[in-house]
RODO-2510 file (C-alpha; in nm, 4 decimals, decimal comma):
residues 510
     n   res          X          Y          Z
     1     x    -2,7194     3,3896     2,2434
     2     x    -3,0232     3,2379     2,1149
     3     x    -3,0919     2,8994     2,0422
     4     x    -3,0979     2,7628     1,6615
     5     x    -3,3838     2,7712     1,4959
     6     x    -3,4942     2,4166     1,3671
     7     x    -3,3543     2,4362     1,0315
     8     x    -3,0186     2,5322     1,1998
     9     x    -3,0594     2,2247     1,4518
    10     x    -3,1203     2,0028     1,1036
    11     x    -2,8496     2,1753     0,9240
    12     x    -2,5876     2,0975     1,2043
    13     x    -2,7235     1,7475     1,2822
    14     x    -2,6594     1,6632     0,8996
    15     x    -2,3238     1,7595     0,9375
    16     x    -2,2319     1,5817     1,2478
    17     x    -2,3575     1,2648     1,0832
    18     x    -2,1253     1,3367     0,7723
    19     x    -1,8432     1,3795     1,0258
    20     x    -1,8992     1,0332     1,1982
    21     x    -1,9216     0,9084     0,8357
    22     x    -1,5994     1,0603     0,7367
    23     x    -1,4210     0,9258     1,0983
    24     x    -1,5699     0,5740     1,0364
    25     x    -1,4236     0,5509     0,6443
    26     x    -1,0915     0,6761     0,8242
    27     x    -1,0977     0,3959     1,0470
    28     x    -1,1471     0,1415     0,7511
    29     x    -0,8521     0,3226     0,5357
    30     x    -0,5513     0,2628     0,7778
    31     x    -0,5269    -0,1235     0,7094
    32     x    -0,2327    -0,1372     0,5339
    33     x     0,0055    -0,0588     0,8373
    34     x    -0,1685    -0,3710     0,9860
    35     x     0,0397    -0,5715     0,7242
    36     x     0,2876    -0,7201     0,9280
    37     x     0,0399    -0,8288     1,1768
    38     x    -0,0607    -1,1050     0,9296
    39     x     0,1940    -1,1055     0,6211
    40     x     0,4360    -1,3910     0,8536
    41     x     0,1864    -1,6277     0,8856
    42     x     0,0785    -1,5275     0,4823
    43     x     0,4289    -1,5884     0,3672
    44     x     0,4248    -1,9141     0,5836
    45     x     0,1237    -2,0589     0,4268
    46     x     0,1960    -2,0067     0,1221
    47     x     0,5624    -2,0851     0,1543
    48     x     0,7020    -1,6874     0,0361
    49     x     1,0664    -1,5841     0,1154
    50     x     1,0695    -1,2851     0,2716
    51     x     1,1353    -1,0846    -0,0152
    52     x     0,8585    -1,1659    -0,1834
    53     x     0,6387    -1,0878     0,1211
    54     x     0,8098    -0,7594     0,1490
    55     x     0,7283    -0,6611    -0,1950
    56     x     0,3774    -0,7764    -0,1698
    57     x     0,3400    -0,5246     0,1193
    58     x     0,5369    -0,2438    -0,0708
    59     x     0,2619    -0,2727    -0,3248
    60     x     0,0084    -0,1721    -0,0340
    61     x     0,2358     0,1135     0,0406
    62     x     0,2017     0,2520    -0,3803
    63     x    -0,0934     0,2551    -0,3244
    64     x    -0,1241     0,4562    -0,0601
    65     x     0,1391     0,6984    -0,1806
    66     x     0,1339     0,6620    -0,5549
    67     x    -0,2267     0,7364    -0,5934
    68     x    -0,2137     1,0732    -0,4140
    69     x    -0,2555     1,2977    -0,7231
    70     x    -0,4451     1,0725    -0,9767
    71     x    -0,6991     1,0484    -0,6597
    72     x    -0,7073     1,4018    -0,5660
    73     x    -0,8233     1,4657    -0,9084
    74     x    -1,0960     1,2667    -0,9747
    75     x    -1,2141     1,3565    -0,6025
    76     x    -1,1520     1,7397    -0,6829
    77     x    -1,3643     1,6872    -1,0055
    78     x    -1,5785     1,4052    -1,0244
    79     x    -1,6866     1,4075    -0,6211
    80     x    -1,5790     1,2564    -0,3226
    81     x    -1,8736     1,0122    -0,3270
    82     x    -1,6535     0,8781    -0,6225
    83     x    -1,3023     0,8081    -0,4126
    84     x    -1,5327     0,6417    -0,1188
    85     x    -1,6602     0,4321    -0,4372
    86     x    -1,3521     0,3491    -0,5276
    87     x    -1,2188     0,2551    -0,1961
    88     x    -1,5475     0,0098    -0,1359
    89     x    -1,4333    -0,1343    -0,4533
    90     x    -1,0843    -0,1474    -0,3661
    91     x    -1,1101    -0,2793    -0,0832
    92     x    -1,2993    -0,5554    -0,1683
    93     x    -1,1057    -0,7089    -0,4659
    94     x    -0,8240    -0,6837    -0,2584
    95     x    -0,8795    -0,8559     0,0555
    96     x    -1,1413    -1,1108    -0,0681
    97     x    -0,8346    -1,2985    -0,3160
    98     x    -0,6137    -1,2366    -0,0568
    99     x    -0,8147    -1,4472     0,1979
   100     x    -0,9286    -1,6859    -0,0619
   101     x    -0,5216    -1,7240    -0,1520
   102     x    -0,4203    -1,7859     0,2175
   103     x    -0,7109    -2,0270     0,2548
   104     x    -0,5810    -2,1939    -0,0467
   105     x    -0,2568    -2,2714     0,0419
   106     x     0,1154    -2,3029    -0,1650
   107     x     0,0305    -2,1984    -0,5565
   108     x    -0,3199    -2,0758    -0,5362
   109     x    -0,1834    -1,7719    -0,6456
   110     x     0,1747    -1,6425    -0,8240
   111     x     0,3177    -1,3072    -0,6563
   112     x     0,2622    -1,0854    -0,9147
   113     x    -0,0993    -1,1157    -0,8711
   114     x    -0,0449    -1,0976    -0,4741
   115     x     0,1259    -0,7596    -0,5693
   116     x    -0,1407    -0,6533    -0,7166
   117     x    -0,4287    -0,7252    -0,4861
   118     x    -0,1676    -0,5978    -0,2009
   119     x    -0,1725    -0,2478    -0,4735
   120     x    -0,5587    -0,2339    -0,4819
   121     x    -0,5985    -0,2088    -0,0661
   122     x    -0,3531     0,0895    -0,0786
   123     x    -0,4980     0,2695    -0,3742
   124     x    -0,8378     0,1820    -0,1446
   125     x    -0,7283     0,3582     0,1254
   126     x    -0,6021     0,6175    -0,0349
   127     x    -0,8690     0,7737    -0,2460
   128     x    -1,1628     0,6632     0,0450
   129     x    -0,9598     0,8783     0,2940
   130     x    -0,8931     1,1684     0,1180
   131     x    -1,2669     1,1830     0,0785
   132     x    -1,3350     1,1609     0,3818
   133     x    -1,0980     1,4355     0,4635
   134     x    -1,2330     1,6552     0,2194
   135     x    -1,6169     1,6362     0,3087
   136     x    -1,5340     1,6951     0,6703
   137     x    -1,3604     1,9812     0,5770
   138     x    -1,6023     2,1155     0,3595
   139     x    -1,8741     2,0710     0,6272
   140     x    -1,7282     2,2832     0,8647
   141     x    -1,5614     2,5818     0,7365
   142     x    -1,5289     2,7753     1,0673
   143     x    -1,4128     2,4145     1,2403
   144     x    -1,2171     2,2650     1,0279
   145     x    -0,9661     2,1744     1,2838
   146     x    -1,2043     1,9587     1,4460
   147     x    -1,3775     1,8551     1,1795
   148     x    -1,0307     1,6934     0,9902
   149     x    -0,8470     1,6311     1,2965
   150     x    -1,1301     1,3729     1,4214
   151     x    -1,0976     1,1557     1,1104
   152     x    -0,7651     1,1850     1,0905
   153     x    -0,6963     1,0563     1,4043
   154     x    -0,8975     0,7223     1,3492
   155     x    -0,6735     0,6933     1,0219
   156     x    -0,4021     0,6554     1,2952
   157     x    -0,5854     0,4241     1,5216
   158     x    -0,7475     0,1998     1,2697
   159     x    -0,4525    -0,0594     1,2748
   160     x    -0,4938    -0,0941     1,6018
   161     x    -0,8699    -0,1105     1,6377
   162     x    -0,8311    -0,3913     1,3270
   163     x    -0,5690    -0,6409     1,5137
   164     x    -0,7638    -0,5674     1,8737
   165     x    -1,1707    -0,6840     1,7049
   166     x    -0,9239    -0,9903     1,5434
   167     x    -0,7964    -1,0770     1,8767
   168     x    -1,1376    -1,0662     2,0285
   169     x    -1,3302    -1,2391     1,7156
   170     x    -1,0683    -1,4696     1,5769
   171     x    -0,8001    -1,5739     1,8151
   172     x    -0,5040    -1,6836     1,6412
   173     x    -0,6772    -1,6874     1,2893
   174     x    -0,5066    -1,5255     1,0128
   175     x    -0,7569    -1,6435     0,7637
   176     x    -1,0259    -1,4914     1,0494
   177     x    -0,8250    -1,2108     1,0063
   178     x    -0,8151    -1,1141     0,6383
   179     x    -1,2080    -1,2358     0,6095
   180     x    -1,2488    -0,9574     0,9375
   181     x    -1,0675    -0,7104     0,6634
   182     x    -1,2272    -0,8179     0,3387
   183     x    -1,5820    -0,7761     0,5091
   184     x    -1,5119    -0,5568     0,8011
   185     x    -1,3540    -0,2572     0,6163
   186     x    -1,5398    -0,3056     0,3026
   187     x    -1,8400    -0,2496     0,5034
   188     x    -1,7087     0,0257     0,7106
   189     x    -1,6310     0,2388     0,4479
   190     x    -1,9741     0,1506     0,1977
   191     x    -2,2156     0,2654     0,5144
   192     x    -1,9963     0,5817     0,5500
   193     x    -2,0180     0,6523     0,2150
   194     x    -2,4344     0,6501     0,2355
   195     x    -2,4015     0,9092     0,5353
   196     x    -2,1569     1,0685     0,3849
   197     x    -2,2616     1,4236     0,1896
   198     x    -2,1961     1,7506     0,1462
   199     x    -2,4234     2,0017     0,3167
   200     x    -2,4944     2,3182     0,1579
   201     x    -2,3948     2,6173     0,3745
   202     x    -2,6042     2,8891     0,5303
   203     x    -2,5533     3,2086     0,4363
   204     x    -2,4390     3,2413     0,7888
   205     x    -2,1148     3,0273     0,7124
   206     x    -1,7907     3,0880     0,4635
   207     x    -1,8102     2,9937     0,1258
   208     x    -1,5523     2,6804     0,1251
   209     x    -1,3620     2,5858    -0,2434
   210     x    -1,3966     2,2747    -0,3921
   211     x    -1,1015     2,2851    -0,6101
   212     x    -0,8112     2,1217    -0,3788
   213     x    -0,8202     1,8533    -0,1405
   214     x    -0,8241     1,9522     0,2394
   215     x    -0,6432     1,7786     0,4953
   216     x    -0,3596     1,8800     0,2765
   217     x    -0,2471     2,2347     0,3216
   218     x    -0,1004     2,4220     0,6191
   219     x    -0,3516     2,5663     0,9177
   220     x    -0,3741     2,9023     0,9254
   221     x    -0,6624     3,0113     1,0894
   222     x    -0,5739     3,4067     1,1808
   223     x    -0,8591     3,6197     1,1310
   224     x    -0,6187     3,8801     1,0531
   225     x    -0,4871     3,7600     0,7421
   226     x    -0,8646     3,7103     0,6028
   227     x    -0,8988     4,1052     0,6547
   228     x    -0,6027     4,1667     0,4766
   229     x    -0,7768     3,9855     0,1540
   230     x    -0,8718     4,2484    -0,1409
   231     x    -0,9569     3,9548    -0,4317
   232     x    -1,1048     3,6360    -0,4736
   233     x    -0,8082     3,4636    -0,5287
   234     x    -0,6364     3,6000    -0,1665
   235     x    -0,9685     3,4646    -0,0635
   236     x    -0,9106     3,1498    -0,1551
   237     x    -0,5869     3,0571    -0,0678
   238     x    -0,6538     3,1774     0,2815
   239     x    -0,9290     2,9603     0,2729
   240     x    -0,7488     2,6730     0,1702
   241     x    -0,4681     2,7236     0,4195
   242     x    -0,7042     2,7042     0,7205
   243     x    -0,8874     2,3794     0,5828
   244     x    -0,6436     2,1395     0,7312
   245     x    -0,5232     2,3237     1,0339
   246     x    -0,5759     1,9359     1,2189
   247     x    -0,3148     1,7747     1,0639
   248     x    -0,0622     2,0226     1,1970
   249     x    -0,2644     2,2189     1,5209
   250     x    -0,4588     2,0593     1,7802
   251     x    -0,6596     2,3716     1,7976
   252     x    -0,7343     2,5741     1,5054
   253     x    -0,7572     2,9170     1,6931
   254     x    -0,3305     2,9237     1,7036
   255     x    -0,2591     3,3045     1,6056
   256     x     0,0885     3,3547     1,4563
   257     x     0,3006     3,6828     1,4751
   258     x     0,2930     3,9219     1,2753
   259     x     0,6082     3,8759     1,1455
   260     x     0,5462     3,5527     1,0358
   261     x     0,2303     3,6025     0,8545
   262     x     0,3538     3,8673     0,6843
   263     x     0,6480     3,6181     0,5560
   264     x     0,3728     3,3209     0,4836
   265     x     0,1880     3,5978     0,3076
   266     x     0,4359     3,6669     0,0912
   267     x     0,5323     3,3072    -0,0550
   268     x     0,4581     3,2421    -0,3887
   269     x     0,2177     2,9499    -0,5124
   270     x     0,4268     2,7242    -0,7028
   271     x     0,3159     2,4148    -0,8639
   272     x     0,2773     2,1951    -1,1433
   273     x     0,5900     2,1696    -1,3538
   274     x     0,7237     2,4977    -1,1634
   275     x     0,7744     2,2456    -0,8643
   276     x     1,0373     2,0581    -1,0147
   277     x     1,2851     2,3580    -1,0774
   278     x     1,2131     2,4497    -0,7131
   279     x     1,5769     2,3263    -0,5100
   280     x     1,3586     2,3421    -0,1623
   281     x     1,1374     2,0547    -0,2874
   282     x     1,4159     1,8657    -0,3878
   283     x     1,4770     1,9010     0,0075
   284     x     1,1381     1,8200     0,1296
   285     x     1,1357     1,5296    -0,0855
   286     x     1,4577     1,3465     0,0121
   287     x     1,3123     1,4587     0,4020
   288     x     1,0053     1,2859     0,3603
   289     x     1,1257     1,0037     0,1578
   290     x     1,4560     0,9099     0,4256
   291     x     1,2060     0,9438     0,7118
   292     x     0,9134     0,7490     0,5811
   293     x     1,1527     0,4648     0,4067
   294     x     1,2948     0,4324     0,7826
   295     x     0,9507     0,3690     0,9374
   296     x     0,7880     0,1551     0,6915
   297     x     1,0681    -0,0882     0,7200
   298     x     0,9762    -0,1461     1,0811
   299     x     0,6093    -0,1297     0,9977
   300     x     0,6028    -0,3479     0,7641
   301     x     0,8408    -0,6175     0,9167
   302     x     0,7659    -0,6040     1,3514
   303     x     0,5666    -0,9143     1,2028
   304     x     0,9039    -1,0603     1,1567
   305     x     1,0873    -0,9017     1,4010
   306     x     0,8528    -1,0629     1,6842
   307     x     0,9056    -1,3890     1,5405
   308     x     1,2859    -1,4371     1,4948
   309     x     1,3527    -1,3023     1,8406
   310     x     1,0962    -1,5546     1,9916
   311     x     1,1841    -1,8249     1,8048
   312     x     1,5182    -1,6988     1,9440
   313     x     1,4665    -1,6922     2,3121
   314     x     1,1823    -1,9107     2,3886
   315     x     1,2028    -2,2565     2,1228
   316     x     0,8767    -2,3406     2,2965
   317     x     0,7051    -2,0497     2,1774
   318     x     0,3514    -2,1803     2,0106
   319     x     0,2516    -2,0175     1,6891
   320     x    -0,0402    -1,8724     1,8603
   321     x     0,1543    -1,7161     2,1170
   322     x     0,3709    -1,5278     1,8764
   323     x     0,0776    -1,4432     1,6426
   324     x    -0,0793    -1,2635     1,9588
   325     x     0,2860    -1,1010     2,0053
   326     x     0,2596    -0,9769     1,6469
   327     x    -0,0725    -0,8026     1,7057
   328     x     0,0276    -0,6919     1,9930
   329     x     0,2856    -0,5210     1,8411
   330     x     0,1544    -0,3728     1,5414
   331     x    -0,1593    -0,1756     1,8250
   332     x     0,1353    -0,0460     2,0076
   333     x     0,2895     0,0666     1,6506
   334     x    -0,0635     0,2342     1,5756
   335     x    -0,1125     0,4082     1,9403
   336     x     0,2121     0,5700     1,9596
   337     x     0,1553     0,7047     1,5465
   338     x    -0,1380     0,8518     1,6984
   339     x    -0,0156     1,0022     1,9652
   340     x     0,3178     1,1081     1,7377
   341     x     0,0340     1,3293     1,4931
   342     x    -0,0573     1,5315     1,7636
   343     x     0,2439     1,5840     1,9617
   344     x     0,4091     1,6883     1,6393
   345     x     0,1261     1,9222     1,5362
   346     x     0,1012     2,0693     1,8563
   347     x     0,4645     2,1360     1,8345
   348     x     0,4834     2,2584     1,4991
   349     x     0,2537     2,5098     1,5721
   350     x     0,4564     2,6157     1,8979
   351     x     0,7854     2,6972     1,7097
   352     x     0,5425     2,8857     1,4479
   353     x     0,4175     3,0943     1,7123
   354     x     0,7503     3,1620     1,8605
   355     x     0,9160     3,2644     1,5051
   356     x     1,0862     2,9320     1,5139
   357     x     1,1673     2,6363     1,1698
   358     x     0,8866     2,3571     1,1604
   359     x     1,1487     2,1872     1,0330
   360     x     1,2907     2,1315     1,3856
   361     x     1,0033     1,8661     1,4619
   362     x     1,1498     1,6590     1,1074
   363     x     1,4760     1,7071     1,3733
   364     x     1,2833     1,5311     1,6501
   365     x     1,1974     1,2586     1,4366
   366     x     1,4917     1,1640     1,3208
   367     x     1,6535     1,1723     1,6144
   368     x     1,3607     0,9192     1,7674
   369     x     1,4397     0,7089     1,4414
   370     x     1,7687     0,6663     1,5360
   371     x     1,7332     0,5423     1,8688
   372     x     1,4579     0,3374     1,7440
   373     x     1,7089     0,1391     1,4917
   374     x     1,9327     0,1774     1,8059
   375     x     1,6711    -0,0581     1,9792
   376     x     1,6384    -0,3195     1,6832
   377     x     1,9805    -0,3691     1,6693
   378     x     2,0554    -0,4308     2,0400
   379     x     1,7651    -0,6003     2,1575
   380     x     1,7243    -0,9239     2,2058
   381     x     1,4350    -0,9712     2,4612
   382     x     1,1450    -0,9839     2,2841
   383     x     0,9305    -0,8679     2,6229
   384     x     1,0823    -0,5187     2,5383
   385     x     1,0009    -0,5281     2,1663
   386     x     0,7340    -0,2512     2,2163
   387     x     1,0303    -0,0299     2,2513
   388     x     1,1228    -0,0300     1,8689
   389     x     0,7209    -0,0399     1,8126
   390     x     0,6964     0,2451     2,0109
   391     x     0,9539     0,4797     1,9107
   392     x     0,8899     0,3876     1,5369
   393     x     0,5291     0,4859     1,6115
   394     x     0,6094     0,8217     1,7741
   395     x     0,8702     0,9358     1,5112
   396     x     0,6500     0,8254     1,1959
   397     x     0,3435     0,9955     1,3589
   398     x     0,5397     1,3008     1,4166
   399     x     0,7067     1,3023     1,0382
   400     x     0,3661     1,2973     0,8614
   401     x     0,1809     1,5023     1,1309
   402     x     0,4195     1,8265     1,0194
   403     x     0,4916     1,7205     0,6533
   404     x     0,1777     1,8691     0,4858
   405     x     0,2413     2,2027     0,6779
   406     x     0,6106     2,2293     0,5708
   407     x     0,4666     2,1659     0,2132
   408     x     0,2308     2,4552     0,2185
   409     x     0,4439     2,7053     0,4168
   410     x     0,6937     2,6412     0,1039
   411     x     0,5041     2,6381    -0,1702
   412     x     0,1469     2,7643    -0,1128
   413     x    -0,1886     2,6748    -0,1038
   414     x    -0,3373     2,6626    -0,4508
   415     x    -0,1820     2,3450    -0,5845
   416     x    -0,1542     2,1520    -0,2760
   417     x    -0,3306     1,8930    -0,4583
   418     x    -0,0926     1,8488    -0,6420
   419     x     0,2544     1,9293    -0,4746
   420     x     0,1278     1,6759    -0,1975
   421     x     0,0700     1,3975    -0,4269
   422     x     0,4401     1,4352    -0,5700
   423     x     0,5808     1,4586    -0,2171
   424     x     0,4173     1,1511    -0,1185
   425     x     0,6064     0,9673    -0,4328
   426     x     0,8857     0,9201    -0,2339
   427     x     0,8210     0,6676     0,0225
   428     x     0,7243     0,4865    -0,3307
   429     x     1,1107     0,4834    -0,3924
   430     x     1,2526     0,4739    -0,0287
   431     x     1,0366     0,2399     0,1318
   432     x     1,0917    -0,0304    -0,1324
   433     x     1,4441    -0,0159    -0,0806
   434     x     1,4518    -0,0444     0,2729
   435     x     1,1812    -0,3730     0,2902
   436     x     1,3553    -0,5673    -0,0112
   437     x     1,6650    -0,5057     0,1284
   438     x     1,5414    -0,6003     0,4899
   439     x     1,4133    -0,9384     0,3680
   440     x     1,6926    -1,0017     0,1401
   441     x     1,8956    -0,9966     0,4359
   442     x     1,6204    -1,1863     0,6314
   443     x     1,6388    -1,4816     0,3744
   444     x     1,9863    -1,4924     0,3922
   445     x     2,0205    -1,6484     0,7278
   446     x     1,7338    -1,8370     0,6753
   447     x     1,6892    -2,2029     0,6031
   448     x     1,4692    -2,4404     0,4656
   449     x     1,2974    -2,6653     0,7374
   450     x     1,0174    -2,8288     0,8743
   451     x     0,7581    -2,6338     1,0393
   452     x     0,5186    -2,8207     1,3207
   453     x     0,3018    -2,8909     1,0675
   454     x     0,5250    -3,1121     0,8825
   455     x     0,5488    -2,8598     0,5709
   456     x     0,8665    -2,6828     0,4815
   457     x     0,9469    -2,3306     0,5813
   458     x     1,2053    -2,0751     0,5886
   459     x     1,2995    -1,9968     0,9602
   460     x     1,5854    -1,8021     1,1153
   461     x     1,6630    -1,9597     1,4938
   462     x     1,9351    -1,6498     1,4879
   463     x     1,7175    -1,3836     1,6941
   464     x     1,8128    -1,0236     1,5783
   465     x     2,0822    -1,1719     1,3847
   466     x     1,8417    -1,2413     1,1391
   467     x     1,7515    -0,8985     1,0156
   468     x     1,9821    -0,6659     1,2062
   469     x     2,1937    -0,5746     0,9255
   470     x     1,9326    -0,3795     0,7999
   471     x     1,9084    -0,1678     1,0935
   472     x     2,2265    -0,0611     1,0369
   473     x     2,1446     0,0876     0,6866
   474     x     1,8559     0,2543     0,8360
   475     x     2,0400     0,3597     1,1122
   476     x     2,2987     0,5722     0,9210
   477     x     2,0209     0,7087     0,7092
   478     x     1,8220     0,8571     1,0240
   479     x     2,1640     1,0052     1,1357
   480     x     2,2071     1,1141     0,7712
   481     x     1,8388     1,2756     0,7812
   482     x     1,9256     1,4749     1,0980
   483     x     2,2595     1,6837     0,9348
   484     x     2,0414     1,7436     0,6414
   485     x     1,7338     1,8805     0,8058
   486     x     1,9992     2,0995     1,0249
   487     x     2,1667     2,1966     0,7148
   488     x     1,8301     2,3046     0,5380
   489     x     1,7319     2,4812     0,8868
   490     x     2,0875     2,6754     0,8956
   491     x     2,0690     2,7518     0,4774
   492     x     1,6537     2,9433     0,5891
   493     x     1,7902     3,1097     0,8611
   494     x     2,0311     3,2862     0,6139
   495     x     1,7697     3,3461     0,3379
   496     x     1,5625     3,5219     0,6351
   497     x     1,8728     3,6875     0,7566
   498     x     1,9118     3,8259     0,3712
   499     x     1,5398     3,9102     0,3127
   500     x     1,5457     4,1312     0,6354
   501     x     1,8685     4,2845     0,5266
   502     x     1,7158     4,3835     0,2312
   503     x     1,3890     4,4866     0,3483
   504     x     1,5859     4,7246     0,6437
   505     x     1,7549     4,8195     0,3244
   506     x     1,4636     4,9372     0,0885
   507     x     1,3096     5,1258     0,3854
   508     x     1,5992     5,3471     0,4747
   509     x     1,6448     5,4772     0,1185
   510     x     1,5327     5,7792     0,0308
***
């Protein structure tokens, strides 16, 4: 093999750069599941119930999900250069006012406009990442695994790299905190954005499409359904399937058999307005939206969690020693979402290869929810509260890191712009239920006091008391998500069963 020439070496250096933009824009977009690691303290200051502190964080969450097809577009048209713009922007007039509010104090600020600063970090996140996803993808046409899978995996880290700098820089300073955010991720994301570019390809590379987002359809990287392509289209869509192998494969070599390609080959591409007459997404959607409502809840509230049970079982617990408790928390949250992406897409792909439903792993998740609200409603030791961090992590990392490939594998390729963006509308729905009726249920058992500053607060003394009425909600809901994934699994098997009845049929007439 010879070595590359020096416009080669340039050529590939360029793109590595782009990648390490791409990964460090993904490591400023994840913020929002840091919310609970400083919304207790926020709510505390400026003297919120915990409703209203739950909704401000559900507005974080629209964001993030609401803005998945309104984003995808302008990236797909305008650029991605223009959704990293938008997430600089973003980014900054939401955590600057959100700093200046907590610095402020009670009144410097009504809720609404809380919501909506909470609404521009999500929308931030959002439209910054999916750029991110999409150069990287672009780059590396032969590698997109890798390329996608590198970013992606700092999108599930970047809570925890947030809360640990915080802990290091500003010990037990939530206004340190949000100022580390408001600056920090700002920043983060504007330099990525300068070494961030699309490099043209050599004739030596594919020809990669620029008209859906990557990082959103299902990997396929089988060299033998590329020779089976006869048009541009077929092209395209095969194209488009391999371009986000990472956020269901560890390894984007995974061959399939040929009985399965030939049944992925033969799904229609269904979008648009089609979508909505389609039963299966009707599915998918109450799936995802179940599964994702469960895990925000916990997400958004092991803030709160860590603080009624301490308050709970040690009175002499110092606000600084439960604010390190909270961070501590919401890293342990972050690692285990990490390490739930890959387990999930290396599984996913497993039960592909083996002729098997990747909607077994939606199984596994569920299941891992339920022991998870198990935890929160049984524990009361707040030394083993990384067990319910933990197991929330793992199941929420494992329901998003096969969600995008169920997507594709049921409705193709070509809008998966599109189709993704209205999946992702229903954590919008879910996971507001699930925090305002958490800290509904929070505020009733708590009272008004005096905090050890003198200033009124509302506190709960009742340990899981406090909250764990709203594990039981979530609790039959995960059960409820497991009978209806096996009851989608069992209702496939039988559409396979008829197909190949019918196909054994056709072949042995005359």
């Amino acid at each position: 093999m010879r070595d590359p020439s020096p416009p080669e070496q340039t050529h590939r250096k360029a793109r590595i750069i782009s990648v390490v933009a791409a990964t460090a824009i993904a490591l400023a977009c994840g913020t929002n599941y840091a919310f609970s690691a400083w919304e207790p303290q926020f709510a505390e200051r400026l003297q919120l119930s915990a409703t209203q502190a739950n909704l401000i964080g559900n507005f974080g969450n629209i964001g993030m999900y609401a803005m998945g097809i309104p984003g995808g577009i302008i990236i797909d048209s305008k650029g991605p250069r223009w959704g990293v713009l938008l997430g600089v922007i973003g980014l900054a007039v939401g955590y600057f006012p959100l700093h200046n509010a907590y610095d402020q104090g009670v009144g410097s600020m009504s809720v609404p406009a809380l919501c909506f600063f909470s609404l521009m970090t999500g929308i931030a996140s959002c439209t910054a990442f999916s750029a991110a996803l999409k150069v990287a993808a672009m780059n590396w046409p032969n590698h997109r695994g890798t390329a996608t899978g590198i970013p992606l995996s700092a999108f599930g880290l970047s809570a925890f790299f947030w809360t640990t700098l915080s802990a290091f820089l500003f010990p037990d300073d939530t206004s340190g905190y949000l100022m580390l955010l408001a600056v920090g991720a700002t920043s983060l994301v504007l330099l990525g954005m300068i070494f961030l570019k699309t490099v043209p390809m050599q004739s030596q590379y594919d020809a990669v499409p620029t008209s859906e987002r990557p990082g959103l359809a299902r990997a396929d990287s089988n060299p033998m359904r590329k020779s089976r392509s006869h048009s541009r289209n077929a092209s395209v869509s095969n194209d488009m399937a391999e371009e986000t192998s990472s956020l269901v494969s560890s390894a984007p070599g995974d061959i399939q058999d040929g009985e399965t390609q030939s049944r992925h080959a033969s799904k229609p591409d269904i979008t648009g307005w089609r979508l909505l007459k389609t039963p299966h997404f009707y599915k998918l959607w109450m799936m995802l939206g179940i599964g994702c409502g469960v895990g925000l809840m916990t997400i958004n509230n092991i803030g709160n969690n860590t603080r009624q049970l301490w308050h709970h079982w040690d009175a002499g617990a110092t606000h600084e020693f439960i604010q390190k408790a909270q961070l501590t928390q919401v890293g342990i949250l972050s690692l285990m979402s990490f390490a739930g992406r890959l387990s999930s897409g290396i599984g996913s792909d497993w039960l592909v290869n083996r002729n098997a439903n990747r909607l077994w792993m939606i199984v596994t998740s569920s299941i891992i929810f339920v022991l998870a609200q198990t935890v929160a409603m049984t524990l009361e030791n707040p030394n083993y509260l990384w067990l319910l961090s933990g197991l929330t992590g793992l199941a929420y990392g494992q329901l998003f890191g096969v969600f995008p490939a169920l997507v594709a594998d049921a409705f193709g390729t070509a809008g998966m712009a599109i189709n993704w963006g209205a999946m992702t509308l229903a954590p919008v729905i879910s996971g507001n239920f699930f925090n305002l009726a958490y800290g509904s249920i929070l505020d009733q058992h708590s009272r008004l006091e005096n905090g050890p500053d003198g200033k009124p607060e509302l506190i709960c003394n009742l340990g899981k008391a406090c909250y764990s009425s709203a594990y039981w909600i979530t609790f039959f809901c995960a059960i409820g998500a497991i009978v209806f994934c096996l009851w989608a699994i069992r209702g496939q098997r039988r559409e396979r069963s008829l197909e190949e009845r019918e196909r054994l049929n056709r072949e042995h007439q005359p």
